[in-house]
N, C-alpha and C positions, 0 to 999 in steps of 0.2 A: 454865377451868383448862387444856384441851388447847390453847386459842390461847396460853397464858403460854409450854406445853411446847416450843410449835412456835416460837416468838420467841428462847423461851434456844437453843431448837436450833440457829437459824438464826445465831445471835447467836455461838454456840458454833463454826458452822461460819466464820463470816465471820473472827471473831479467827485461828485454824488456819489460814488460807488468809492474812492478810495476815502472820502469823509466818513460814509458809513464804515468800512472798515477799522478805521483809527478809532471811531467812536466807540463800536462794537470792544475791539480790545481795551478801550481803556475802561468800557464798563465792566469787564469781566477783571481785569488787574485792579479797577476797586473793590470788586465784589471779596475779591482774593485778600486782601488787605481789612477789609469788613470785618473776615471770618479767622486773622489773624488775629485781627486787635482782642476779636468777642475771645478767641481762643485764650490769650494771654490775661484776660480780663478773671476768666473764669481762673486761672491759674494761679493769680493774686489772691483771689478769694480763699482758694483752695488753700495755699499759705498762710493767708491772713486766721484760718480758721485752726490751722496743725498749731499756728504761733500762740494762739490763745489756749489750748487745749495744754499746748505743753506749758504755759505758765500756769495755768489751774494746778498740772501736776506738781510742779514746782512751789508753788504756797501752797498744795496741800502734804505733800513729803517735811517729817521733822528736819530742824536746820542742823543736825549733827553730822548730816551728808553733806556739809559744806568744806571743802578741804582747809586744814587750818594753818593760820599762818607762819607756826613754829613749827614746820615740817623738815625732815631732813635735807640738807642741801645735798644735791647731785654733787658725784666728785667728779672732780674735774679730768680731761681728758688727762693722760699721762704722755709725755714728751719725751720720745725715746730719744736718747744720746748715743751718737756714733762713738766706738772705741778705736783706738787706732787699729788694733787688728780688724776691727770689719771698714776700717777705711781701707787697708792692706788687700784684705778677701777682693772689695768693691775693685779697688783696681787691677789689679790681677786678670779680675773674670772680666774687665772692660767694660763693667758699668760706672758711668761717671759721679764722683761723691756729688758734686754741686748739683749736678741735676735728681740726683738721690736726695738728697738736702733741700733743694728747690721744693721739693713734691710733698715732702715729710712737714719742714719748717723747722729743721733742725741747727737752728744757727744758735750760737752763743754769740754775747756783745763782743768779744775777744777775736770770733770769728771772721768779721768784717769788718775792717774799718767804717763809720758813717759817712767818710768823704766820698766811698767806693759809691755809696745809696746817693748821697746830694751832690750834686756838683755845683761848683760855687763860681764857675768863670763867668766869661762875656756867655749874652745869649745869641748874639747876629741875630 
């Protein structure tokens, strides 16, 4: 009977000691999370304050620096076309036109049939 006493004791002591440990950690992992939140809090602010600043500068700058909307449009990319002779070159040196074509976007409607793109049979 006094070995049962000494086992619950021991037994008693071990639970209390691994409670305070769990406890222990979970107070410091909220501590940590505390000093997260306050961190990101102040960071909002910090934002909240650059966002107002730079709108003061914004209403106080004339609106001529506003870009206007009859501005030149960008040209457009330019679409190089294969000639036969650098389809001729491409083959030659063993680089493949389609996959050269593939990469560029070089297709004409002429080039491909649409049946080749959709296919129209059974789906199984």
């Amino acid at each position: 009977m006094d070995q049962e006493a000494q086992l619950s004791f021991l037994l008693e002591k071990k639970l209390q000691l691994l409670v305070e440990m769990a406890t222990k950690k979970y107070d410091r992992e909220i501590l940590e999370l505390k000093a997260q939140i306050h961190q990101l809090s102040q960071d909002v602010e910090t934002l909240r304050a650059n966002l107002k600043g730079i709108r003061a500068e914004q209403a106080q700058q004339p609106a001529h620096h506003a870009p206007t909307p009859h501005e030149e449009p960008k040209a457009a990319p330019r679409v190089e076309r294969l000639s036969d002779q650098q389809v001729a070159q491409a083959s030659a040196s063993g680089e493949s036109v389609s996959l050269r074509m593939a990469k560029s976007g070089n297709y004409n409607s002429e080039d491909v049939s649409v049946e080749k793109f959709f296919y129209y049979g059974n789906k199984r």
